[in-house]
Structures are given as C-alpha cells and as structure tokens.
PDB file of N, CA, C and O in Angstrom:
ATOM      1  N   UNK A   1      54.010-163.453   3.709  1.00  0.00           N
ATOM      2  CA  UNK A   1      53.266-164.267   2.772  1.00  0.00           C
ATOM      3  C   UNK A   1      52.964-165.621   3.396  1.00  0.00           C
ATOM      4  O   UNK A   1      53.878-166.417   3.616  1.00  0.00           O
ATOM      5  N   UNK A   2      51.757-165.881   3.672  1.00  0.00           N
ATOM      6  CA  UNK A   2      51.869-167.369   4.327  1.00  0.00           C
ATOM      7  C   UNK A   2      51.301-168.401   3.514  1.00  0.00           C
ATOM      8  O   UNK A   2      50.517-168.258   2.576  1.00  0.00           O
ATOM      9  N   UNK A   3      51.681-169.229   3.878  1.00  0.00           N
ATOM     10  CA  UNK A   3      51.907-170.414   2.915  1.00  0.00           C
ATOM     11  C   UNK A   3      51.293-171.568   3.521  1.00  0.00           C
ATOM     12  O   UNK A   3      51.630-171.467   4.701  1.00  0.00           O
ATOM     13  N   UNK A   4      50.755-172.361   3.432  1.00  0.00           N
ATOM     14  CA  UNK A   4      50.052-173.689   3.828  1.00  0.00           C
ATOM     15  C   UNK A   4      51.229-175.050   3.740  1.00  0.00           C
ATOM     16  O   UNK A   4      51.854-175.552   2.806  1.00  0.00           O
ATOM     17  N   UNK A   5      51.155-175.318   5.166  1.00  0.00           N
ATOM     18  CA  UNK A   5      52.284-176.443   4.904  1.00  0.00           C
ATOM     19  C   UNK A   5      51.816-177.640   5.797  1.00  0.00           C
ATOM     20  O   UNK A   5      51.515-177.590   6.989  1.00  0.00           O
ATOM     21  N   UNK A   6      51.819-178.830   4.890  1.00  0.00           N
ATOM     22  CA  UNK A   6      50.830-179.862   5.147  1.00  0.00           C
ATOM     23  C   UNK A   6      52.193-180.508   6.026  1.00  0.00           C
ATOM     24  O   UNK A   6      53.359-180.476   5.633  1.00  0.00           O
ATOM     25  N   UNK A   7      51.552-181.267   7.696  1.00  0.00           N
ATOM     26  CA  UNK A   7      52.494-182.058   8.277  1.00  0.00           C
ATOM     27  C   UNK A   7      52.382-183.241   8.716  1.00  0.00           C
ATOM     28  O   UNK A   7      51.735-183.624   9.690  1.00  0.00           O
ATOM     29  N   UNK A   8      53.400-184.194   7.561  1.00  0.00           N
ATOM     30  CA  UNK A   8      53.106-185.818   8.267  1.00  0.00           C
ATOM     31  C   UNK A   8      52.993-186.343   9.542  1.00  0.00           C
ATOM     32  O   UNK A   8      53.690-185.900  10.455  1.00  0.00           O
ATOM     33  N   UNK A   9      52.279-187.141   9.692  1.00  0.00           N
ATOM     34  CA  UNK A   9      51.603-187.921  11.130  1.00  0.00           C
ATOM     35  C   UNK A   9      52.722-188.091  12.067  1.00  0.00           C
ATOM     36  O   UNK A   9      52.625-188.241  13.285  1.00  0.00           O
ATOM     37  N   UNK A  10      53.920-188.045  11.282  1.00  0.00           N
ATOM     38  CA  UNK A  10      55.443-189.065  12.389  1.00  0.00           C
ATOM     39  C   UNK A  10      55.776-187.589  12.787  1.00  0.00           C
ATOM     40  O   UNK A  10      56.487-187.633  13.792  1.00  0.00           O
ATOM     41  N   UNK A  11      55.522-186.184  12.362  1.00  0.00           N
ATOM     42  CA  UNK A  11      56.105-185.219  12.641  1.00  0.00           C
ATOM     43  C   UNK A  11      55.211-184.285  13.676  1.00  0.00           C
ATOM     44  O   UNK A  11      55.718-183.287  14.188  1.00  0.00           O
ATOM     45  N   UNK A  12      53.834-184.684  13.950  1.00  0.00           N
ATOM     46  CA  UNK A  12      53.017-184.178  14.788  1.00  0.00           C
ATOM     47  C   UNK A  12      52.965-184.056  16.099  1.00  0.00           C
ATOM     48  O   UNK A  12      52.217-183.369  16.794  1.00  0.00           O
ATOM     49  N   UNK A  13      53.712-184.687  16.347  1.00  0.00           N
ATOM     50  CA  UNK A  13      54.075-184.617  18.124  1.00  0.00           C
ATOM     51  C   UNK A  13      55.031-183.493  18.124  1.00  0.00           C
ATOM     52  O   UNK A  13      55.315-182.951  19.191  1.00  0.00           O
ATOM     53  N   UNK A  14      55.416-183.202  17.296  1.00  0.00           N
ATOM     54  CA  UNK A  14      56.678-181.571  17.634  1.00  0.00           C
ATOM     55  C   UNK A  14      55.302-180.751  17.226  1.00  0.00           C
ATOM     56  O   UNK A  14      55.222-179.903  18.114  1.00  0.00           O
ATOM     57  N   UNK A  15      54.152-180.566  16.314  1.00  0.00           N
ATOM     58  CA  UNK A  15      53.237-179.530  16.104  1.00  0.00           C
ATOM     59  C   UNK A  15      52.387-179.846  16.955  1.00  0.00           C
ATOM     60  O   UNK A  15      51.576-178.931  16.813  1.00  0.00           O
ATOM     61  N   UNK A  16      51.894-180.656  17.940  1.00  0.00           N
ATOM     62  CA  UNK A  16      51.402-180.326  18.762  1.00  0.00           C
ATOM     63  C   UNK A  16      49.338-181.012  18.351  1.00  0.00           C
ATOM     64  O   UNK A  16      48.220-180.574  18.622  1.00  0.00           O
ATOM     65  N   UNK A  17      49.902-182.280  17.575  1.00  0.00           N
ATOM     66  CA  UNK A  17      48.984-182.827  16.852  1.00  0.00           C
ATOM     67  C   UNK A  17      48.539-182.239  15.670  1.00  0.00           C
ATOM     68  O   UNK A  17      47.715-182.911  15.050  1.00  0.00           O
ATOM     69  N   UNK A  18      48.914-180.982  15.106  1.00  0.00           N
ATOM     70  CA  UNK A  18      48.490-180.231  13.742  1.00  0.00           C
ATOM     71  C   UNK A  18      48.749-180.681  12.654  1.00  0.00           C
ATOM     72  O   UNK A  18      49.966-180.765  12.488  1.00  0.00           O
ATOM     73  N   UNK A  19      47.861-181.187  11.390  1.00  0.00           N
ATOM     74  CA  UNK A  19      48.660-181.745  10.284  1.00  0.00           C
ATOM     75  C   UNK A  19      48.597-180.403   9.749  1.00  0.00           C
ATOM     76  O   UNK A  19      49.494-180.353   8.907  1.00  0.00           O
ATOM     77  N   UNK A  20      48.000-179.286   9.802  1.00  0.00           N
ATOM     78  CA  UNK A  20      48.542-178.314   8.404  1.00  0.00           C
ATOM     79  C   UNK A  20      49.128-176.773   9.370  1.00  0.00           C
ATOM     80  O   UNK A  20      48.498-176.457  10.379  1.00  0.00           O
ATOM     81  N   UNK A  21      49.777-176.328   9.129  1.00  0.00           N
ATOM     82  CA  UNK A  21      50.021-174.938   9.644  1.00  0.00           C
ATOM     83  C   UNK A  21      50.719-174.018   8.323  1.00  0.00           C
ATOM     84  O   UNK A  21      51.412-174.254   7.333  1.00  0.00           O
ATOM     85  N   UNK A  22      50.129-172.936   8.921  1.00  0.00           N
ATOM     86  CA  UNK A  22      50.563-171.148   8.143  1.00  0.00           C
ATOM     87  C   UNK A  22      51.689-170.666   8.416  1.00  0.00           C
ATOM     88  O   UNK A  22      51.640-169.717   9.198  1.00  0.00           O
ATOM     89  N   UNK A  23      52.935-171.039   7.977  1.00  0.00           N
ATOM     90  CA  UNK A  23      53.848-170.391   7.664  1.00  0.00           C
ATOM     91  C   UNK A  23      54.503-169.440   7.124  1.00  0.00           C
ATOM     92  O   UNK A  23      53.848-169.368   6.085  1.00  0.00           O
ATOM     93  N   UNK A  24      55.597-168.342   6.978  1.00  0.00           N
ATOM     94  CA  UNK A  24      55.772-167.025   6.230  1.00  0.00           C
ATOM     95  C   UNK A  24      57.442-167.372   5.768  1.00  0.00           C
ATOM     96  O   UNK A  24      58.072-168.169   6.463  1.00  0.00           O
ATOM     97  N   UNK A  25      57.964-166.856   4.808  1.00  0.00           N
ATOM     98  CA  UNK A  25      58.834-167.066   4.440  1.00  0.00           C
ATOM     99  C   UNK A  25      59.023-166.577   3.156  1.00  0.00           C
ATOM    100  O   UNK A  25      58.021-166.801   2.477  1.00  0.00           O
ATOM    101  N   UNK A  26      60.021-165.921   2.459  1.00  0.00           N
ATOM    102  CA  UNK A  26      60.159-166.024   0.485  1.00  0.00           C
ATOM    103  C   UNK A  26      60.465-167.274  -0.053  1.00  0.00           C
ATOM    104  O   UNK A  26      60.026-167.704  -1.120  1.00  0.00           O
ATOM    105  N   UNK A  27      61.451-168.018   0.931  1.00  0.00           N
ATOM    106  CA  UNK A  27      61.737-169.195   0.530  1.00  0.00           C
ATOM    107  C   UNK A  27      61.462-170.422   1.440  1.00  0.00           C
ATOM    108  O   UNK A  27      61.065-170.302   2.599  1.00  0.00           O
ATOM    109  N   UNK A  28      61.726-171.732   0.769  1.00  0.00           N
ATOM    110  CA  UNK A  28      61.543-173.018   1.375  1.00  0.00           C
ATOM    111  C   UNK A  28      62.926-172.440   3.022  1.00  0.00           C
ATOM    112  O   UNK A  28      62.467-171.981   4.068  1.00  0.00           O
ATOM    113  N   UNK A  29      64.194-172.600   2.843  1.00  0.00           N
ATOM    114  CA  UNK A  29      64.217-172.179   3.940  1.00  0.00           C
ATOM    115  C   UNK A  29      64.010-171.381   4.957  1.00  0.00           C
ATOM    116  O   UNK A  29      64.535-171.671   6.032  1.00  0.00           O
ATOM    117  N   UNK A  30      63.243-170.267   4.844  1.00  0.00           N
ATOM    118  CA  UNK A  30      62.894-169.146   5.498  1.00  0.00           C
ATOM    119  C   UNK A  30      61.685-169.710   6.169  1.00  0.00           C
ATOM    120  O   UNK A  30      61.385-169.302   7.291  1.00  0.00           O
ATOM    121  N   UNK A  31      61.093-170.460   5.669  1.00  0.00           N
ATOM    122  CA  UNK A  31      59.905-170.756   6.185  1.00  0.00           C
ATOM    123  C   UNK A  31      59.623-172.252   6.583  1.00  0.00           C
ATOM    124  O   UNK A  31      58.476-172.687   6.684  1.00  0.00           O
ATOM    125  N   UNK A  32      60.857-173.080   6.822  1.00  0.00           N
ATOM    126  CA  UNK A  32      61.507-173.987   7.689  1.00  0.00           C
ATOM    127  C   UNK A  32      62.219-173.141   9.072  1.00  0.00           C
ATOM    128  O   UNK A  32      62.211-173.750  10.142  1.00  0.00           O
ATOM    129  N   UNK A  33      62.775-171.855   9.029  1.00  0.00           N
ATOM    130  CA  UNK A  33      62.742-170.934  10.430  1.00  0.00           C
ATOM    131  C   UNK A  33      61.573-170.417  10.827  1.00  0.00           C
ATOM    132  O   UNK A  33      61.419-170.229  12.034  1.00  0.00           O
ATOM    133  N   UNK A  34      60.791-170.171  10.146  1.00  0.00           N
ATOM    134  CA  UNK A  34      59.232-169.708  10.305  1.00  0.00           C
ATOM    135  C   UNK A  34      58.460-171.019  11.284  1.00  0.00           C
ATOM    136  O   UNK A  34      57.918-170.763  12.360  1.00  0.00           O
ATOM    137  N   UNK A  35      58.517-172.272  10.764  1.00  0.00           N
ATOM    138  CA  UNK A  35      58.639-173.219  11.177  1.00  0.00           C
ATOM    139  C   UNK A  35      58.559-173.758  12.924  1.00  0.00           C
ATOM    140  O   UNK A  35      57.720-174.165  13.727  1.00  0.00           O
ATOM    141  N   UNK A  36      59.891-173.476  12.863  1.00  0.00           N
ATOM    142  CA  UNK A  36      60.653-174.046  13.848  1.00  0.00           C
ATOM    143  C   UNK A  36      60.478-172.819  14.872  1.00  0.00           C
ATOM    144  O   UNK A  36      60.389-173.221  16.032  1.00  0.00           O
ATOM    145  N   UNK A  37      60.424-171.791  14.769  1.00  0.00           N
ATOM    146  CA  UNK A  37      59.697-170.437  15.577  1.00  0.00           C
ATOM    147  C   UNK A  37      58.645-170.829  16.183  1.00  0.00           C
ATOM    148  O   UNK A  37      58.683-170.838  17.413  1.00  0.00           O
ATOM    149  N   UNK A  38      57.311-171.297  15.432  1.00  0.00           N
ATOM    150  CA  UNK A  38      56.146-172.046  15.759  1.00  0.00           C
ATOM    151  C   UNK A  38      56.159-172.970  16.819  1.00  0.00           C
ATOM    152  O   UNK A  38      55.521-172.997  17.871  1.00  0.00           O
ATOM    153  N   UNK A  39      57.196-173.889  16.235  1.00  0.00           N
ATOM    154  CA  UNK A  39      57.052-175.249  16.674  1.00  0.00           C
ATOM    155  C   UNK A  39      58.744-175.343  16.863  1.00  0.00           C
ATOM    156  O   UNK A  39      59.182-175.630  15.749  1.00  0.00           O
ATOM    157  N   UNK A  40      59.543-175.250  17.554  1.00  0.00           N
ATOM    158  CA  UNK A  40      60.555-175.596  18.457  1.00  0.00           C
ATOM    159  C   UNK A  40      61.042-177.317  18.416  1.00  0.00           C
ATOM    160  O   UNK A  40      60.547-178.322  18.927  1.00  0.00           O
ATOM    161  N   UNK A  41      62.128-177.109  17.636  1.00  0.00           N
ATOM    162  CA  UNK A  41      62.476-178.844  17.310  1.00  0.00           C
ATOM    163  C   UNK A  41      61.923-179.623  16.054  1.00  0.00           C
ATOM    164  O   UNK A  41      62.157-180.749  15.616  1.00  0.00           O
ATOM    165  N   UNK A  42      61.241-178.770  15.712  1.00  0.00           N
ATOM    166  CA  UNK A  42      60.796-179.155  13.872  1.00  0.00           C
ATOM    167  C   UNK A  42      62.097-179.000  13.109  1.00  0.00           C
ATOM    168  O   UNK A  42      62.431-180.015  12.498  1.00  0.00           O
ATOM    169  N   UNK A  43      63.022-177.803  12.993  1.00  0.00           N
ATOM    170  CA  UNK A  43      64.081-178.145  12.004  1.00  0.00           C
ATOM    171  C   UNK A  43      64.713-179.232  12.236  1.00  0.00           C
ATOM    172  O   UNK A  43      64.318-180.356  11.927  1.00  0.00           O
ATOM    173  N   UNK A  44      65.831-178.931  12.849  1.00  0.00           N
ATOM    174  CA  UNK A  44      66.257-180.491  13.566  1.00  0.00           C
ATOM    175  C   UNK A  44      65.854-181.676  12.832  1.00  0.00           C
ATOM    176  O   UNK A  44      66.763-182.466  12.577  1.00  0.00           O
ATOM    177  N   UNK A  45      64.683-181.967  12.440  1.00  0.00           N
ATOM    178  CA  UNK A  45      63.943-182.898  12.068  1.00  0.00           C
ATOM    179  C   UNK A  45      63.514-183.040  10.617  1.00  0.00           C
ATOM    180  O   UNK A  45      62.742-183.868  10.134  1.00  0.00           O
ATOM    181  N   UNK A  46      64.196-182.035  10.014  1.00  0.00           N
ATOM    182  CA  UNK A  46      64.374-181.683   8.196  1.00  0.00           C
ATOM    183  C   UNK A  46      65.647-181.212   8.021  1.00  0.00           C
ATOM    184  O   UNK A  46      66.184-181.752   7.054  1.00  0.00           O
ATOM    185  N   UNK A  47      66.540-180.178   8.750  1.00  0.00           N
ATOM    186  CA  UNK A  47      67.655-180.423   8.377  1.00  0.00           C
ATOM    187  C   UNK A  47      68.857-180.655   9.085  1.00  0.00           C
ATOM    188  O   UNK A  47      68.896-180.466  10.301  1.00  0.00           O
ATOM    189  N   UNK A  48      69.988-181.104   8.353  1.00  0.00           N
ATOM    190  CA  UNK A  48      70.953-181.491   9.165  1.00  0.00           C
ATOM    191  C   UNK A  48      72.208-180.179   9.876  1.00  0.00           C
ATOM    192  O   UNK A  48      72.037-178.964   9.770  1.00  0.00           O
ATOM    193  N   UNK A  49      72.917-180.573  10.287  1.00  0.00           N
ATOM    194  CA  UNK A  49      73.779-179.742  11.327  1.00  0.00           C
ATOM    195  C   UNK A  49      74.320-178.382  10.232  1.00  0.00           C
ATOM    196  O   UNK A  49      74.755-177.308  10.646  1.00  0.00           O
ATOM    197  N   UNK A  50      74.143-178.796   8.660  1.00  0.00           N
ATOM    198  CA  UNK A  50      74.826-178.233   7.517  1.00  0.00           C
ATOM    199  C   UNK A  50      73.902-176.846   7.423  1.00  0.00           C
ATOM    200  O   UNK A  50      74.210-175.654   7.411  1.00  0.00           O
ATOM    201  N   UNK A  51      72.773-177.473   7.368  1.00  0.00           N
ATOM    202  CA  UNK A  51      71.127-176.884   6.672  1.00  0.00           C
ATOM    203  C   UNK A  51      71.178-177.201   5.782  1.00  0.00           C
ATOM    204  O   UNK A  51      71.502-176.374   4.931  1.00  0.00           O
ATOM    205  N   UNK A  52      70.850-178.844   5.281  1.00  0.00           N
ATOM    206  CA  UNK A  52      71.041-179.427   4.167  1.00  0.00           C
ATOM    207  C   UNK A  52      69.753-180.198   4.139  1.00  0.00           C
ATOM    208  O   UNK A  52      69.877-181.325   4.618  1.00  0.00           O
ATOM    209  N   UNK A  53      68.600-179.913   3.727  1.00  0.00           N
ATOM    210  CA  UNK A  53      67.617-181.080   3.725  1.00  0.00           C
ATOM    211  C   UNK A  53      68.120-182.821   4.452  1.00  0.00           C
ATOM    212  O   UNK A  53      68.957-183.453   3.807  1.00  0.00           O
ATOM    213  N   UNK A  54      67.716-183.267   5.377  1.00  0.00           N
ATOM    214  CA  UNK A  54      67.726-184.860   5.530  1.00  0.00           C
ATOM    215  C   UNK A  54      67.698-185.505   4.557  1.00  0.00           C
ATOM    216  O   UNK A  54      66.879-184.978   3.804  1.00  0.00           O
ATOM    217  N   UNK A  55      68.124-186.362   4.115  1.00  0.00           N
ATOM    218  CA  UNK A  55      68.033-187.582   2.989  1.00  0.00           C
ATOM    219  C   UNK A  55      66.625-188.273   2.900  1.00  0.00           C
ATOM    220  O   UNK A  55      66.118-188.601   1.827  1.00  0.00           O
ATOM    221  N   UNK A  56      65.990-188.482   4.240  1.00  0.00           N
ATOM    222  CA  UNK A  56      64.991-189.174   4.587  1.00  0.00           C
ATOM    223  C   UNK A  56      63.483-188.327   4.341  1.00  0.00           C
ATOM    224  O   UNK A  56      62.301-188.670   4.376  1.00  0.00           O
ATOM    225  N   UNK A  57      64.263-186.944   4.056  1.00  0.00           N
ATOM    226  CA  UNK A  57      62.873-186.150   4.461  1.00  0.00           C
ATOM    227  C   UNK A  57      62.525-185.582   2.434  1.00  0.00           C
ATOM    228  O   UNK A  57      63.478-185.501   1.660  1.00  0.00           O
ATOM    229  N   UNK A  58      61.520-185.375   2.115  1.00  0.00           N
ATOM    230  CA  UNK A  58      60.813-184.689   0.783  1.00  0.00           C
ATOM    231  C   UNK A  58      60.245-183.574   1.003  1.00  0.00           C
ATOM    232  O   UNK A  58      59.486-183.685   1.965  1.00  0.00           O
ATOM    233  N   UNK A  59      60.253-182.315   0.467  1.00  0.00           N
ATOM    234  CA  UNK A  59      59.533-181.063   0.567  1.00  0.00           C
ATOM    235  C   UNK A  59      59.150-181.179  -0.514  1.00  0.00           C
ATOM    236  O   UNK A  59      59.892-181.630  -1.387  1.00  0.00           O
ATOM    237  N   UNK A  60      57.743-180.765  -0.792  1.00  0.00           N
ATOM    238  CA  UNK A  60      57.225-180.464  -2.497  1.00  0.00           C
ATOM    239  C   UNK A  60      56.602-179.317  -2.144  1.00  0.00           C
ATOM    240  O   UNK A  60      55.859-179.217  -1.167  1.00  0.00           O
ATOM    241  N   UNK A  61      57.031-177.929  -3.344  1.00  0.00           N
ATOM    242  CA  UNK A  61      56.120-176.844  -3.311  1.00  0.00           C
ATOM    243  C   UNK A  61      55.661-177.244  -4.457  1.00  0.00           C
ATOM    244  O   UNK A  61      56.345-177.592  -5.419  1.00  0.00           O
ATOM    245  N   UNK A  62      53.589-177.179  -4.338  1.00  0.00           N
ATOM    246  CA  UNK A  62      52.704-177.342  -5.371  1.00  0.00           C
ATOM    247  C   UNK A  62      52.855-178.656  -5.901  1.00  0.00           C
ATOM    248  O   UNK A  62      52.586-178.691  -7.102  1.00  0.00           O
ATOM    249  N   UNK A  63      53.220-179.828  -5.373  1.00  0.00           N
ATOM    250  CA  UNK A  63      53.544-181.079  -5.899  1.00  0.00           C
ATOM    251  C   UNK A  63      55.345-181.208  -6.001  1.00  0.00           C
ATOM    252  O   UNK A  63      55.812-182.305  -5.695  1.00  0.00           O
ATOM    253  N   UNK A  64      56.084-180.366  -6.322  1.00  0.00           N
ATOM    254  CA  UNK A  64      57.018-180.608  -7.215  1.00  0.00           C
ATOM    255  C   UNK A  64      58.340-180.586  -5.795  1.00  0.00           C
ATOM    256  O   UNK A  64      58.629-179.868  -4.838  1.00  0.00           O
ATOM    257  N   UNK A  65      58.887-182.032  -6.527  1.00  0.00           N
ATOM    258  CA  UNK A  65      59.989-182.059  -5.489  1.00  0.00           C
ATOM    259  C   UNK A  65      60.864-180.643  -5.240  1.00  0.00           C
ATOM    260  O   UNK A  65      60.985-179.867  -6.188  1.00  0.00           O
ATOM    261  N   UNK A  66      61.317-180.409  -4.263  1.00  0.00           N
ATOM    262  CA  UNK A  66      62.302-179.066  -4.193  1.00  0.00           C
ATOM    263  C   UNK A  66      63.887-179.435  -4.578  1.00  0.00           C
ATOM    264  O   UNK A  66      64.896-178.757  -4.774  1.00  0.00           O
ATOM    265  N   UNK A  67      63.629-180.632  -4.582  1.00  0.00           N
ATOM    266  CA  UNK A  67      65.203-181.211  -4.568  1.00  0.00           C
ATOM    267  C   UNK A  67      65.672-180.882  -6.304  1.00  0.00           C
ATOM    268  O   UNK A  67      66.869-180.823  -6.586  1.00  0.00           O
ATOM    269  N   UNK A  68      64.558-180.677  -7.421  1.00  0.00           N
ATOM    270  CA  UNK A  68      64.519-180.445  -8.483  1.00  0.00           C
ATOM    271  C   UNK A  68      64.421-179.372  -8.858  1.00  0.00           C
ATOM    272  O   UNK A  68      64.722-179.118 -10.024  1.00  0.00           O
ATOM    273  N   UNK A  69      63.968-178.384  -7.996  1.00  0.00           N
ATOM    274  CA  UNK A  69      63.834-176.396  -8.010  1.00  0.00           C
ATOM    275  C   UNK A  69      65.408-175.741  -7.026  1.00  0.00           C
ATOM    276  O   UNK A  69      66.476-175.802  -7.635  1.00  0.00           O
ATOM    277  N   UNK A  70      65.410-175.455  -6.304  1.00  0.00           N
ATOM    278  CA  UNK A  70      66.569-174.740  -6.046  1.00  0.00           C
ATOM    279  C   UNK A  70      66.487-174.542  -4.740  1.00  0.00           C
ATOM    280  O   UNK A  70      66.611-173.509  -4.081  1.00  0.00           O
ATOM    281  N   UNK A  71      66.132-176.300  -4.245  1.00  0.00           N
ATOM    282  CA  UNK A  71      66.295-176.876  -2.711  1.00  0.00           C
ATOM    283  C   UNK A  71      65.793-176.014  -1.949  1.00  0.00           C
ATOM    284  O   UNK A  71      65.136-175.072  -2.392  1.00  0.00           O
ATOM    285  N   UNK A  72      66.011-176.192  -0.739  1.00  0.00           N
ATOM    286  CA  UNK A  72      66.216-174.825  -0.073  1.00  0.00           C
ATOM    287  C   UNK A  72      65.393-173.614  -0.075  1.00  0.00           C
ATOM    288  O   UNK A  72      64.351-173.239   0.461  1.00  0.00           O
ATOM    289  N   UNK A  73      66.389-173.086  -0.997  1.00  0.00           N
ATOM    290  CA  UNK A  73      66.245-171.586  -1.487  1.00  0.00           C
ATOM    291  C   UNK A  73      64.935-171.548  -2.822  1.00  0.00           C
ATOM    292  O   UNK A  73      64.802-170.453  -3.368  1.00  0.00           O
ATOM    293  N   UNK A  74      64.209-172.464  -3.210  1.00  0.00           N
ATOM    294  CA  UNK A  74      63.056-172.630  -3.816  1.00  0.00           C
ATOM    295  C   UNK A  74      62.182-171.473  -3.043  1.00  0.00           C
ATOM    296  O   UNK A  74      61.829-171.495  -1.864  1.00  0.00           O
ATOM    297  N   UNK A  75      61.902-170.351  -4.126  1.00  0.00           N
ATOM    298  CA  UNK A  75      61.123-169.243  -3.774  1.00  0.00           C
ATOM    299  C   UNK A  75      59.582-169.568  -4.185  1.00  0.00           C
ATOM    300  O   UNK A  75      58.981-169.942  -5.192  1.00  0.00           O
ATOM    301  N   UNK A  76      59.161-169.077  -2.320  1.00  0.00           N
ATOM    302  CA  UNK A  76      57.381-169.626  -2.362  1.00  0.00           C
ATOM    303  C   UNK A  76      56.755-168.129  -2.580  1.00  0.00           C
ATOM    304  O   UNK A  76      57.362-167.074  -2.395  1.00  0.00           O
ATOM    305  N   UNK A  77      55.275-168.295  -3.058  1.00  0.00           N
ATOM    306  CA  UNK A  77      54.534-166.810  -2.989  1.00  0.00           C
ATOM    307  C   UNK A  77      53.294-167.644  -2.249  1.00  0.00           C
ATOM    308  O   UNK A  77      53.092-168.843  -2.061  1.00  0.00           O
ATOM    309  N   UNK A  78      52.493-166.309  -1.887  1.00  0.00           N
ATOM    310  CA  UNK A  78      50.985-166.322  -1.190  1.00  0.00           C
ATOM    311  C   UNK A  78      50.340-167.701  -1.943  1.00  0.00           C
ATOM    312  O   UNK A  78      50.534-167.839  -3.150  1.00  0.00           O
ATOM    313  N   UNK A  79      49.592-168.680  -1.214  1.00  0.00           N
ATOM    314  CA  UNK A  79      48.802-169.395  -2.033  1.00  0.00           C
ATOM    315  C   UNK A  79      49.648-170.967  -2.111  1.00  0.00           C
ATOM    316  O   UNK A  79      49.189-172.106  -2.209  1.00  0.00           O
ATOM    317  N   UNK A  80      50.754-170.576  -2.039  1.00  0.00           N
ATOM    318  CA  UNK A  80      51.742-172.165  -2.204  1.00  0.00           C
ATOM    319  C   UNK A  80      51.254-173.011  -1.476  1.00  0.00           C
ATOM    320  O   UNK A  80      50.624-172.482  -0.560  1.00  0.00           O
ATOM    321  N   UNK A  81      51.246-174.111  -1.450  1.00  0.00           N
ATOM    322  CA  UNK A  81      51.037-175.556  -0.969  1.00  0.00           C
ATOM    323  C   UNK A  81      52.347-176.219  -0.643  1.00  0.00           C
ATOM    324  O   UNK A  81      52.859-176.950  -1.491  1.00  0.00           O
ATOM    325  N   UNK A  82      53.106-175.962   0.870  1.00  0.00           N
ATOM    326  CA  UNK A  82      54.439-176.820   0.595  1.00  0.00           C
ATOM    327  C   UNK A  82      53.834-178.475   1.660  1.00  0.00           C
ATOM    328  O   UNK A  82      53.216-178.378   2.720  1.00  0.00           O
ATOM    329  N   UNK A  83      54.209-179.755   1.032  1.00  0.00           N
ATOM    330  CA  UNK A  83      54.339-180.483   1.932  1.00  0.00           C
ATOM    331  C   UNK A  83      55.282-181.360   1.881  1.00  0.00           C
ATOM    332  O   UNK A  83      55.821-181.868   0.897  1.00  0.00           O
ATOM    333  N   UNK A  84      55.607-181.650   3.912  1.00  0.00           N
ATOM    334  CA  UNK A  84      56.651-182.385   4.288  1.00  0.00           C
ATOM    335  C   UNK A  84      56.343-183.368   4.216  1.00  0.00           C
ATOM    336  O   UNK A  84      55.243-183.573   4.730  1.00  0.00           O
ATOM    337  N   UNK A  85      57.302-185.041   3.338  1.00  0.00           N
ATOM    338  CA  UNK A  85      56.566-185.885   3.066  1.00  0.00           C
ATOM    339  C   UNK A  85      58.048-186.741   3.667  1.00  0.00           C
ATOM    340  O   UNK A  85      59.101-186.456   3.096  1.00  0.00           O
ATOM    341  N   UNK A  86      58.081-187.669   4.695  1.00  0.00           N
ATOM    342  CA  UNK A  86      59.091-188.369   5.289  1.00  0.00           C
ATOM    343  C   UNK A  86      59.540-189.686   3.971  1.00  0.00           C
ATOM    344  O   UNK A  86      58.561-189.998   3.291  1.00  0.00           O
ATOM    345  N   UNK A  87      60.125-190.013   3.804  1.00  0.00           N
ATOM    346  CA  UNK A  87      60.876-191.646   2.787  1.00  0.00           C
ATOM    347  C   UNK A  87      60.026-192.463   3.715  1.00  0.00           C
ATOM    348  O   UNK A  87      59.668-192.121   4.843  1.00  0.00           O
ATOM    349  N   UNK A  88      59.807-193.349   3.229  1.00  0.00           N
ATOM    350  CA  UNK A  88      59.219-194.591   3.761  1.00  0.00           C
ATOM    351  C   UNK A  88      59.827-195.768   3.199  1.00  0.00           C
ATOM    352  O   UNK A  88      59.531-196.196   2.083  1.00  0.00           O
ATOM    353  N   UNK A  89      60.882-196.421   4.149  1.00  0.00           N
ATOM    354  CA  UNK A  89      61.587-197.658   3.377  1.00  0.00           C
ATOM    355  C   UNK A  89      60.814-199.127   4.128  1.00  0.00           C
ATOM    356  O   UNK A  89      60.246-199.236   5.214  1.00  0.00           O
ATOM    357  N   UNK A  90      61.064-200.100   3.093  1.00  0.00           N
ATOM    358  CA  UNK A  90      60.610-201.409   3.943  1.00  0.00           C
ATOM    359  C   UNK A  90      61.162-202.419   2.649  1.00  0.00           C
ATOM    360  O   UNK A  90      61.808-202.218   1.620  1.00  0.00           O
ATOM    361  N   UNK A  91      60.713-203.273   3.116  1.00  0.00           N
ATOM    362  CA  UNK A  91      60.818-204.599   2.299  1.00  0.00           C
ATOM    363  C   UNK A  91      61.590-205.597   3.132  1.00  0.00           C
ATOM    364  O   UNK A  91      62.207-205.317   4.160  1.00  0.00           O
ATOM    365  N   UNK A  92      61.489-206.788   2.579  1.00  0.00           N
ATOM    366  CA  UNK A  92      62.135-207.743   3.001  1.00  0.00           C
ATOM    367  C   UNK A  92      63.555-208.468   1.880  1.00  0.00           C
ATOM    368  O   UNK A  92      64.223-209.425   2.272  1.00  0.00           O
TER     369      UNK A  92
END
C-alpha cells in the first residue's frame, strides 16, 4: 500500500534532495523501515535507540498528530498523507 510521505527541508540530504516519497507499510512504523530501506540513515533521524519517536520530531497521518492515534503502530491505508514535521524551537 503506498503512501505519500511529505519530507522536511532539514531531512533532505539523507533523501537525496526529495521532499515527497512513496512508501509501503500497514503502519506508521513499518513504513519508517520502508523508509529507511529507501533512504539509509532516515530512521536514526525519527527514532531513538528504543524505536520511540524523537521528541523533536512530529508525524501526522492526514493532518492528525500520531502521538494522539497509536504512535507508531498508527495503521495507514492506500491514499494516506503521512508528514514528517521537525519542532522548531527559538526565542530569546
């Protein structure tokens, strides 16, 4: 089932300049290995040593945070929209 997965600008040098690629997977993690198959050194870069989403990093399937569906294991079908969206901190 492939899935459309939009990729932020800071993460494009591991895709090879691509912001969107076709991924396969049932779930958000399956298709973070789908991923990283592609593109070599992309997990790493979403999850930690656990396979725990980064703190820093946001996945939304169809808009909706995953951190609010069932992380991870958030089951995608044909047609999904997942995107990787990095935290952006600043201020003074």
């Amino acid at each position: 089932m492939p899935v459309l997965v939009r990729i932020p600008t800071p993460l494009r040098a591991v895709t090879k300049g691509a912001g969107e690629a076709y991924a396969k997977g049932s779930n958000v993690g399956e298709l973070i290995g789908d991923l990283e198959r592609q593109f070599p050194g992309l997990r790493e870069r979403l999850v930690d040593e656990q396979g725990e989403l980064r703190r820093f990093i946001n996945i939304y399937v169809n808009q909706e945070d995953i951190r609010f569906l069932q992380g991870t294991g958030t089951a995608l079908k044909d047609g999904d929209e997942v995107s990787i969206v990095p935290a952006i901190a600043g201020g003074c």
